[in-house]
C-alpha positions in Angstrom: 96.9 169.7 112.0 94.8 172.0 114.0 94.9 172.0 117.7 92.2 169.4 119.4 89.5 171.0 121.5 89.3 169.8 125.1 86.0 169.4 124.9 85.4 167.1 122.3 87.7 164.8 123.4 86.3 164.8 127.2 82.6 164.1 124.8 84.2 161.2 122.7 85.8 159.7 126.3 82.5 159.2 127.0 80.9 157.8 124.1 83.5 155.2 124.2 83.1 153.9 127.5 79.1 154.3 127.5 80.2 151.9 123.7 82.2 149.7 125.7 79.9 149.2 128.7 77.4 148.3 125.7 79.4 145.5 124.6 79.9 144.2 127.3 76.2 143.7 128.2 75.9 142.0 124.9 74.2 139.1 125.8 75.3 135.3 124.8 71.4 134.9 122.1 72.5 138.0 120.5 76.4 136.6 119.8 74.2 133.2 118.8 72.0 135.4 116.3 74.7 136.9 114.8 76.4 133.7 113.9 73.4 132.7 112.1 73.7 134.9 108.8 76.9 133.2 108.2 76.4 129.6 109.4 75.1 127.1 106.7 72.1 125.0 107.3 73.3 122.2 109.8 75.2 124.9 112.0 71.8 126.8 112.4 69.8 124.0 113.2 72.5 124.1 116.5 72.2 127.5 117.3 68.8 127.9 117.1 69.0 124.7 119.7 71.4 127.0 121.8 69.7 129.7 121.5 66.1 128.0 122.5 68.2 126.6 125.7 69.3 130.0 126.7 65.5 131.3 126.8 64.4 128.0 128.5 67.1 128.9 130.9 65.8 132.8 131.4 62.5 131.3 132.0 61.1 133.1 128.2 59.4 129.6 127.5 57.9 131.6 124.5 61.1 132.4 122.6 62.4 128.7 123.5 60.0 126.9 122.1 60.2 129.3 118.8 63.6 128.5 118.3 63.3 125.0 119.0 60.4 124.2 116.3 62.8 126.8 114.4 65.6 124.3 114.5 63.2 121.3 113.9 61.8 123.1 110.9 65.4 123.9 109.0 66.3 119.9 110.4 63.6 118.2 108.6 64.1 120.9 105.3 67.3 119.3 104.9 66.7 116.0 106.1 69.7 115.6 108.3 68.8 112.6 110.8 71.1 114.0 113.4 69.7 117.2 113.4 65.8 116.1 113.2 67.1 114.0 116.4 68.4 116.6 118.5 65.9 119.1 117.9 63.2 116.1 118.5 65.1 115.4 122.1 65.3 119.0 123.1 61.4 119.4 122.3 60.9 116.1 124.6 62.6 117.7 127.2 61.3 121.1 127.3 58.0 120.0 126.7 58.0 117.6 129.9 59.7 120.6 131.7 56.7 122.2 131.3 54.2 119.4 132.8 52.9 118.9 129.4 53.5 115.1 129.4 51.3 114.1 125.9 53.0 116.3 124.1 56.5 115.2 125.4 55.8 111.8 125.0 54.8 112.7 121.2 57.8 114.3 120.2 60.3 112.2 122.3 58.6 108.7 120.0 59.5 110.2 117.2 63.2 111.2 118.4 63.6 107.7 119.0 62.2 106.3 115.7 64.4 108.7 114.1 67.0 107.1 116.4 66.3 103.5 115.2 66.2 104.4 112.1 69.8 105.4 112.2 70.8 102.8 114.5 72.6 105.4 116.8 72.7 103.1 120.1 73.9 106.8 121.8 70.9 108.2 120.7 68.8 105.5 121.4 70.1 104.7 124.9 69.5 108.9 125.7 66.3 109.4 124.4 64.6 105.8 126.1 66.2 107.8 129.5 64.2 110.6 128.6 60.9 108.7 127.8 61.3 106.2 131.1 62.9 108.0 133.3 60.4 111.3 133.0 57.8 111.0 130.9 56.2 107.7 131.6 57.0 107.9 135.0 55.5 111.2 136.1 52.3 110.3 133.9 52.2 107.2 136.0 52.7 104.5 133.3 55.0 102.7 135.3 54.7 99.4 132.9 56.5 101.3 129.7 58.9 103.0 131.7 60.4 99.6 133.0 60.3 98.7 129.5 62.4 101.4 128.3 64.7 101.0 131.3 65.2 98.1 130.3 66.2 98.3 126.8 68.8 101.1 128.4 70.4 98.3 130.4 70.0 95.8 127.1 72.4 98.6 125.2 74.4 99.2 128.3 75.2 95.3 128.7 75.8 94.7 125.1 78.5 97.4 125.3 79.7 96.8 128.4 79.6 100.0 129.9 79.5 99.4 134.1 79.1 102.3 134.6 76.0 102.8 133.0 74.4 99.8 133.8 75.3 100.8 137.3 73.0 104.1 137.0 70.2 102.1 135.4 69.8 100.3 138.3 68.6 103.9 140.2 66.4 103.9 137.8 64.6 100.6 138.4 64.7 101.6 141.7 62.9 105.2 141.4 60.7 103.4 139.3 59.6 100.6 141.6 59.4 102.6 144.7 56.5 105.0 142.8 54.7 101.4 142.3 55.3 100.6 146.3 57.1 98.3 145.1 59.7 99.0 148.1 61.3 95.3 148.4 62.1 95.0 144.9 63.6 98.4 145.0 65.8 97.7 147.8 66.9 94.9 146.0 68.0 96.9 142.9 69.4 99.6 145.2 71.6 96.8 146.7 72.3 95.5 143.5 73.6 99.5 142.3 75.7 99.7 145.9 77.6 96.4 144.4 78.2 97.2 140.8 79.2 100.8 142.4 81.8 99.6 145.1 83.2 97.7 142.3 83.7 100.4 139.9 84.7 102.8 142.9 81.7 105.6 141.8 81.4 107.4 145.1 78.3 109.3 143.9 76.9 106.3 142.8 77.6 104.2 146.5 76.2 107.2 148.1 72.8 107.7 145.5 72.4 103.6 146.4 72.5 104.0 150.2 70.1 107.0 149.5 67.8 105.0 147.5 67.6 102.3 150.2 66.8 104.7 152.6 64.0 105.9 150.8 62.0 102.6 150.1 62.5 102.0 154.1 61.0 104.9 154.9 58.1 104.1 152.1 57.8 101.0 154.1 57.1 102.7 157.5 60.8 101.5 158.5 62.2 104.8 159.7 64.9 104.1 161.8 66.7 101.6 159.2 65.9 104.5 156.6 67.4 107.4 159.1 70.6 104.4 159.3 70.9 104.6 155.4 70.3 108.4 155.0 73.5 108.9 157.7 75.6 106.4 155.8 75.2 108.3 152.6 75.7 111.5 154.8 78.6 110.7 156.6 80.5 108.9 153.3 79.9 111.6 151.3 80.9 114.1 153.6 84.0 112.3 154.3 85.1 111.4 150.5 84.6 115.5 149.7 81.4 114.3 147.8 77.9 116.3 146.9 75.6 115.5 149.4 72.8 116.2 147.6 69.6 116.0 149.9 70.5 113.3 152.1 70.5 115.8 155.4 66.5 116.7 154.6 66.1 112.8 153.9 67.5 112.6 157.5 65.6 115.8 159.5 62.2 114.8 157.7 62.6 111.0 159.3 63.9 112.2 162.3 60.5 114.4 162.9 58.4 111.8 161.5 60.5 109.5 164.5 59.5 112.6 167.2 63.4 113.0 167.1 63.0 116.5 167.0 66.4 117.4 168.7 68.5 115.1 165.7 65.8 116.7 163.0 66.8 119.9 164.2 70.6 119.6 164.1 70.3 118.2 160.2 67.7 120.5 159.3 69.6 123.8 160.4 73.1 122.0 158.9 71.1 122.1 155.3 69.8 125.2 155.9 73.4 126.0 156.4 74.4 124.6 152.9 71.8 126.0 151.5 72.2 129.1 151.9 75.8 128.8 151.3 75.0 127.9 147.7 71.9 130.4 147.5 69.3 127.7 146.5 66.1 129.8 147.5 63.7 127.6 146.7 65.7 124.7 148.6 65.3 126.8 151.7 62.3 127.5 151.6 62.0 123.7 151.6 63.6 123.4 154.9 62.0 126.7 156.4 58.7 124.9 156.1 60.3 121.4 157.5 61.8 124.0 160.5 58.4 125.3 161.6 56.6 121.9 161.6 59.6 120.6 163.8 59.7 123.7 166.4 55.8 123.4 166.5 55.8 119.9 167.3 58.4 120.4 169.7 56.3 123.0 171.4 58.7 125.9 170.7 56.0 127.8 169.1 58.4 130.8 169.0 61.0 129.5 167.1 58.1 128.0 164.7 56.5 131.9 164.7 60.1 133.1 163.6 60.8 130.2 161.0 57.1 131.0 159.1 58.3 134.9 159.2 61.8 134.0 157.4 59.9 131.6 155.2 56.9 134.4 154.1 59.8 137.2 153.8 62.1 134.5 151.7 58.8 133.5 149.0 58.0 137.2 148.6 61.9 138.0 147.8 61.8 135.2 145.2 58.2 136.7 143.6 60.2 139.8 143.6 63.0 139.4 142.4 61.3 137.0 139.6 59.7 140.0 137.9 63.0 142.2 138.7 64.9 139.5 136.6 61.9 140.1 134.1 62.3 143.6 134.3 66.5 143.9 133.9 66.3 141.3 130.7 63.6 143.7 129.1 66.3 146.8 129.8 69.1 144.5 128.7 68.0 143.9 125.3 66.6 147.4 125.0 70.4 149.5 126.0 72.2 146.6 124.0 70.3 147.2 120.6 70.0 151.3 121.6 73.8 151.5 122.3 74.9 149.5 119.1 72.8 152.1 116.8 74.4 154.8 118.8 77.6 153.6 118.0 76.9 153.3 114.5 75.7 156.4 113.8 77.9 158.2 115.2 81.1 156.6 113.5 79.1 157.7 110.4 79.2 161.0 111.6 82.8 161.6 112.7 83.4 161.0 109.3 81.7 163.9 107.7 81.0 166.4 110.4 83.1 169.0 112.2 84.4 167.9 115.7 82.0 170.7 117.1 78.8 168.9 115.5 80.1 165.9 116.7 80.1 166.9 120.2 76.5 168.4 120.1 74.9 165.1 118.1 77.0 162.7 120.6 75.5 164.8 123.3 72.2 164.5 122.4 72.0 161.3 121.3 73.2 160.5 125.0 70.7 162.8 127.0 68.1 161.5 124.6 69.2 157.8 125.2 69.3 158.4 128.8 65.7 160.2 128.5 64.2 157.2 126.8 65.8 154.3 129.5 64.4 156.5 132.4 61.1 156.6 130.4 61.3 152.9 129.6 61.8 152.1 132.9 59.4 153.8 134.1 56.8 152.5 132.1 58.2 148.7 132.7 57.8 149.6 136.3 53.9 150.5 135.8 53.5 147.2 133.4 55.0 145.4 136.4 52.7 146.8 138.6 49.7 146.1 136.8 50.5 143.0 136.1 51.0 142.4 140.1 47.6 144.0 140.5 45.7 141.9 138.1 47.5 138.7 140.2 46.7 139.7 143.2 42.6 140.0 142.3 43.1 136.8 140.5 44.2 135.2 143.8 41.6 136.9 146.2 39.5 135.6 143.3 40.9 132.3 143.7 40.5 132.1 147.6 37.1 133.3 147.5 36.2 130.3 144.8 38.1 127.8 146.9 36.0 128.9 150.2 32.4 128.3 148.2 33.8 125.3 147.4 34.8 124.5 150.9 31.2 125.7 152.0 29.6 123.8 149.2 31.7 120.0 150.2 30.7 120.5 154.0 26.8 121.2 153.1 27.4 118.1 150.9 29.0 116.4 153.8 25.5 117.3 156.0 23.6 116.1 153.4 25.5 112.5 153.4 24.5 112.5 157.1 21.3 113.3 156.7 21.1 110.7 153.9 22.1 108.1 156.4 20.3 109.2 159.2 17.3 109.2 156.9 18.2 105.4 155.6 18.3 104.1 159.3 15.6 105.9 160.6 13.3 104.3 158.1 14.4 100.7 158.8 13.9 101.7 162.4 10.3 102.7 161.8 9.6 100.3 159.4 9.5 97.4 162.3 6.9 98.8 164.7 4.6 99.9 161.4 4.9 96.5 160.4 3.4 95.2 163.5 0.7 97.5 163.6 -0.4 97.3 159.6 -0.2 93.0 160.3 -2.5 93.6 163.9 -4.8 95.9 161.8 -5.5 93.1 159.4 -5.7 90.1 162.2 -8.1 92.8 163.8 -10.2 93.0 160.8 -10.9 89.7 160.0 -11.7 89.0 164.0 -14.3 91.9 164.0 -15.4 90.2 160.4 -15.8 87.1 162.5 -17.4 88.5 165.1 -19.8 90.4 162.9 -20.8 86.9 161.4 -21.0 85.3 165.0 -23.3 88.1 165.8 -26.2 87.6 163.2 -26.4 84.1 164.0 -29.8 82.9 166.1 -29.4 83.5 169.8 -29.4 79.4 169.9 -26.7 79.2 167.4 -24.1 81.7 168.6 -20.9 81.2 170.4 -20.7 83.3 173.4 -17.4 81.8 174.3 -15.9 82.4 170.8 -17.3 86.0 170.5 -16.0 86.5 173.9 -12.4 85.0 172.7 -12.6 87.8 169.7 -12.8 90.2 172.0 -10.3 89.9 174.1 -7.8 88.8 171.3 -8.9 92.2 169.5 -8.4 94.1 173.4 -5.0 92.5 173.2 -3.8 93.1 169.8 -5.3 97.0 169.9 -3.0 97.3 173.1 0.2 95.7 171.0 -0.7 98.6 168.4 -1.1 101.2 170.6 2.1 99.8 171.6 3.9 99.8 168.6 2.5 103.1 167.5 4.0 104.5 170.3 7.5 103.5 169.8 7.4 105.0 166.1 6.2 108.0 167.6 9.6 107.9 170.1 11.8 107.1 167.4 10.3 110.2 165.3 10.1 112.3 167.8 13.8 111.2 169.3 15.1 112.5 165.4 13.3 115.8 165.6 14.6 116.3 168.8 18.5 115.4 167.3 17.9 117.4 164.2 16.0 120.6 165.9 18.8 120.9 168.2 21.4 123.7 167.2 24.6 123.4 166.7 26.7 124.6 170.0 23.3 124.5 172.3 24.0 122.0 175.1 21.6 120.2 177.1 21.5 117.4 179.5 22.0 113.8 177.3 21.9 110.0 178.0 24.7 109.2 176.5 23.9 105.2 176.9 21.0 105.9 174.7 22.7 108.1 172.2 25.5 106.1 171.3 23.0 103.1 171.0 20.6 104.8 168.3 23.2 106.0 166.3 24.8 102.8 166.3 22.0 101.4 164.5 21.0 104.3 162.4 24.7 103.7 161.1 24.2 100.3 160.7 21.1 100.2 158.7 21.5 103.2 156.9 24.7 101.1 155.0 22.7 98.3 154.9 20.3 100.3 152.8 22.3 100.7 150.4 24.0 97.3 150.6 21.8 94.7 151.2 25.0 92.2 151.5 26.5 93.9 154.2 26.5 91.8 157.6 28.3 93.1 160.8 27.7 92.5 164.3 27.0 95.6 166.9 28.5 94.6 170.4 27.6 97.4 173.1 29.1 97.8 176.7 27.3 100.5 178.1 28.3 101.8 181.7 25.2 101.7 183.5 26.4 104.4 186.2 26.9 107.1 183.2 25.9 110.1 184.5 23.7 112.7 182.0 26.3 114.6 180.0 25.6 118.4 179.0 26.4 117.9 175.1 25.1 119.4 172.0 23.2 116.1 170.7 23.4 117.2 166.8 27.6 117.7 167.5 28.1 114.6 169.0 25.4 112.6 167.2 27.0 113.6 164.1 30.7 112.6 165.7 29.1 109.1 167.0 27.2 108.7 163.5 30.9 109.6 161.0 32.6 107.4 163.7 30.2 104.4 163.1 30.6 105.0 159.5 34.1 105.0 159.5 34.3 101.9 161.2 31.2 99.7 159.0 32.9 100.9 156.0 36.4 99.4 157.1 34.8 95.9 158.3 32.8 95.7 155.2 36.2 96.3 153.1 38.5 93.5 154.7 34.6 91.6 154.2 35.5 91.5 150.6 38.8 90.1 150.9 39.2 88.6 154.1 36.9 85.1 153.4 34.7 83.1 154.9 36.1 82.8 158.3 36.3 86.5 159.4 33.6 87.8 161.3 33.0 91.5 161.0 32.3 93.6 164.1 32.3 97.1 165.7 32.0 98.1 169.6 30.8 100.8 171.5 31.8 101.7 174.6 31.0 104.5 177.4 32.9 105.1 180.5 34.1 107.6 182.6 37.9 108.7 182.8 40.0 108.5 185.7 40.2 112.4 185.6 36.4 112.7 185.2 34.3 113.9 182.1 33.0 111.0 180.3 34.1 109.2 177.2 33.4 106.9 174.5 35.2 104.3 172.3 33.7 103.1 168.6 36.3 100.1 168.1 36.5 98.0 164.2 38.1 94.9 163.6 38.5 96.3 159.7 41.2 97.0 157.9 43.2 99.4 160.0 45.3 102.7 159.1 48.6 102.9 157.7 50.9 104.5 159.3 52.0 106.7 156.7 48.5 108.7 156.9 47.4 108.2 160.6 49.0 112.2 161.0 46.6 113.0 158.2 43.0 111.5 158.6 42.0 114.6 161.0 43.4 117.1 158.1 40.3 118.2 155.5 39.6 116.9 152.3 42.0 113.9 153.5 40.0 110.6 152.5 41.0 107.1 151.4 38.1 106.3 150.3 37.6 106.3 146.2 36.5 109.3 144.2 32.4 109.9 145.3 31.9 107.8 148.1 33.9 110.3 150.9 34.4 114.0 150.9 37.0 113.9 153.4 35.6 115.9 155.8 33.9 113.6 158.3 36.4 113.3 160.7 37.7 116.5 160.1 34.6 118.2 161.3 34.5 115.4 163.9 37.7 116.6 165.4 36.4 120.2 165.3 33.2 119.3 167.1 35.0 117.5 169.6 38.4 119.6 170.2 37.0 123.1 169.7 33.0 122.5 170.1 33.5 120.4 173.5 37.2 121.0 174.7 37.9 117.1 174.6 40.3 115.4 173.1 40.4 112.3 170.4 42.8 109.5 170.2 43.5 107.1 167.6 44.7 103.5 167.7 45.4 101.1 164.6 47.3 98.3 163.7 47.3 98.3 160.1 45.5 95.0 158.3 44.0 94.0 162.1 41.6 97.2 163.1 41.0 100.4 164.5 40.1 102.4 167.6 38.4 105.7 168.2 38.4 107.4 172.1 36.3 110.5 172.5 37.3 112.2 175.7 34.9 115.1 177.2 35.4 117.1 180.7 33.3 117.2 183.1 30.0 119.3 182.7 29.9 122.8 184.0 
């Protein structure tokens, strides 16, 4: 045999370990495909399942759900129960994945009618945990997802599996907390900490104490709920257990307690563990829990430093979401590139010379190498245009949500102006009364008169006529009267409504406070003609004039007077025949000076669950169309940044509710 030539062997070197590197980027879907040519029909129907989990996995929702329905397809062909079932299950779980809860619902009935049919209690038992566990319970049909739970612990019993009927009991739980339903799920927490003790399930014991914790803290109990979180804390730490969550349950409470020293500590100890097992998107959970704690602790650095971390952290994620993108593309591309490279050039060594078998594997390489920087590079400018067009969808998306924004706080001046109109009206409507009833009286006295008049000089009544006279003297005066207080009320209105928005004059508080009141008041009762409440007013005599904007704090006084007629009129409904619905008003002047104001209820109170949140906009508990959410939002922005006062809120849940407006001093 004829000497070898250096250089051809240095060539081949190469090709094999650019061949090698090549296999082993094969990917796991393209060792599943190739199984499939030589698997019979049943096999398929599982890789094609495999395969559909592996591109759920990547993200490729596309190419999952192909293979899935592709599975289903070749299930149902050859009628194999089993199969149909599994392809069924994975489509119910994919499907609700994806927040597409009809369509999860659809396919995971017919999984478990397939299930039935086979009388597969395994199967049947999975599938009703898929259907109750996540599909009726995040569309909120909290009535068929006990039902399926408990046909779960009907199978579980039966077979006497503890430790299944254990977990059901979680279930119950998560299912009755949703419904606020916190007593009963304590009770079936409790009931899970037994049955877990007793079968020694750590994870269990700890998931129970957890569970406890969590209807507390649905309750408003937050310290028992912080004593639950730290007993699942501390036991799982100390049996070498997952912790899961329980240190976030315990830093959220903690803030929500004004703990922020103990909300700290946990907080940065997850962060810890958290970044230990690079969960990005679990950090970012407590980088935004970090900032509101430093900013409510008034360490406004720290909370500037946090939101930094957290921005920097959420644009990493975007990133490196469309790198992954990206390096899957390249992936697949060099894997199928480099296996037709190999190919053809085995072919070749067979029937060329070593010397043309250098120069092809050569250029096969530079050309391979050409076309991946190409590739790249045009992957890279896809990339980038597909950033672009997100980016103008979002600025197109902010500048929708601010018309909207614009559009609900015009609708929210509109409401006002609704009520004010409705009050102002009834107002009027009382001093026009008198003077269209006076007008008439008038008429038929000067009709009198008249008649009087024509009578002989013999027959006339002089005392009578002069009677009618004076009686039509007095009632012009009580006309003239009247018409002058519609004219004040009018003319106080323009004077509220002309007045811009940040223009301040000298204002009778005493006065204010008192026509709003009613304009409130009868502007409900104009559109509720059942409505009752009584209107108690303390008004310091001694208030000096206050240099206000009257439209600002008009508007404040009138949401606040809403606020407070809509809450008596709701415990009203319920409350019976005893309770007596009121609201007070009251003006005084702080210790520290200024002046200030107080619109009290005795309604239905504010839970304390939202009482953080009624200030934030588009907050409302009222029901879709009858609040926009922005009344007291715009009330606190009047007040805080219009005025440089301060608001304070006071409620007792169920008993009634209390509004301070504090103002400084005038200029």
């Amino acid at each position: 045999m004829s000497k070898k030539n250096p250089v051809f062997i240095c060539a081949v070197i190469i090709l094999l370990a650019t061949a090698n590197l090549s296999f082993a980027r094969v990917s796991a879907i393209d060792s599943l495909k190739q199984l499939l040519t030589k698997a019979n029909d049943s096999t398929r129907v599982v890789i094609y399942n495999q395969i559909g989990d592996k591109y759920y996995s990547g993200d490729n929702f596309e190419s999952a759900l192909s293979n899935y329905l592709s599975a289903l397809n070749i299930a149902e062909n050859i009628q194999n129960k089993q199969c149909v079932f599994l392809s069924l299950s994975n489509l119910t779980n994919f499907s609700e994945g994806l927040g597409k809860h009809q369509q999860a619902l659809d396919y995971g009935l017919r999984a478990l009618k397939v299930a039935e049919l086979q009388r597969n209690n395994d199967n049947i038992y999975s599938i009703l945990d898929a259907l109750g566990g996540l599909v009726y319970f995040n569309m909120g049909n909290y009535d068929k997802a006990i039902e399926c739970t408990q046909r779960m612990l009907n199978i579980a019993t039966a077979a006497g599996d503890k430790l299944k009927i254990c977990y059901i009991q979680s279930s119950f739980g998560d299912i009755y907390r949703a419904q606020n339903k916190n007593q009963e799920s304590i009770d079936v927490y409790t009931k899970q900490l037994q049955q877990a003790r007793e079968i020694n399930n750590v994870n269990y014991i700890y998931g129970a104490l957890n569970g406890i914790g969590m209807a507390y803290e649905s309750m408003g109990k937050l310290n028992k709920a912080v004593d639950y979180y730290l007993q699942a804390f501390n036991g799982a730490v100390k049996a070498h257990s997952e912790t899961y969550n329980f240190e976030q349950h315990i830093a959220a409470t903690c803030f929500r307690l004004k703990n922020y020293h103990k909300a700290l500590y946990y907080a940065n100890d997850f962060l810890a563990a958290c970044k230990k097992r690079s969960d990005n998107n679990a950090i970012l959970q407590v980088y935004s829990l970090l900032k509101n704690i430093y900013a409510a602790d008034g360490n406004y650095k720290e909370a500037y430093n946090v939101t930094e971390l957290y921005n920097k952290l959420r644009t990493s994620i975007n990133s490196d979401a469309i790198q992954n993108r990206i390096n899957l593309l390249e992936t697949k591309y060099n894997t199928e590139k480099q296996t037709k490279a190999i190919e053809y050039l085995q072919k070749k060594a067979v029937l060329q010379a070593r010397l043309r078998n250098l120069l092809i594997g050569a250029s096969v390489l530079l050309m391979t190498i050409a076309f991946l920087v190409a590739n790249r590079f045009r992957l890279k400018k896809r990339s980038e245009t597909v950033l672009a067009s997100k980016n103008a969808e979002l600025v197109h998306t902010i500048d929708r949500l601010k018309a909207a924004q614009t559009q609900l706080i015009q609708s929210e001046k509109m409401a006002s102006l609704g009520e004010l109109t409705a009050g102002i009206a009834h107002e009027i409507q009382n001093p026009l009364n008198f003077v269209n009833n006076f007008s008439e009286v008038n008429k038929e006295m000067l009709e009198e008169l008249k008649a009087e008049s024509k009578k002989p000089k013999a027959e006339r009544d002089e005392q009578l006529e002069i009677e009618l006279i004076n009686d039509l003297i007095e009632n012009e005066q009580k006309i003239n009267h009247h018409g002058k207080r519609a004219d004040a009320i009018v003319k106080g209105m323009l004077q509220h409504s002309r007045s811009q928005s940040g223009h301040k004059e000298l204002t009778d508080l005493n006065v204010l406070a008192d026509e709003f009141m009613r304009l409130s008041y009868h502007g409900i009762r104009a559109r509720d003609k059942s409505f009752n409440a009584e209107m108690i007013t303390n008004f310091n005599p001694y208030l000096p004039k206050v240099n206000v904007s009257q439209q600002d704090i008009g508007r404040v006084m009138l949401n606040l007077y809403n606020n407070a007629f809509y809450a008596v009129n709701q415990k009203a409904k319920t409350a019976g025949a005893d309770y007596k619905p009121e609201v007070t008003v009251t003006t005084f002047t702080p210790p520290s000076g200024g002046w200030g104001v107080t619109v009290k209820d005795n309604g239905i109170g504010i839970p304390d669950a939202i009482k953080e949140k009624i200030m934030q906009p588009f907050f409302t508990t009222k029901p879709t169309g009858e609040g926009t959410g922005l009344g007291l939002s715009l009330t606190y922005d009047m007040v805080v940044k219009g005025h440089g006062g301060n608001i304070q809120v006071e409620s007792i849940e169920g008993e009634g509710s209390q509004f301070t407006i504090k103002l400084p001093a005038n200029d």
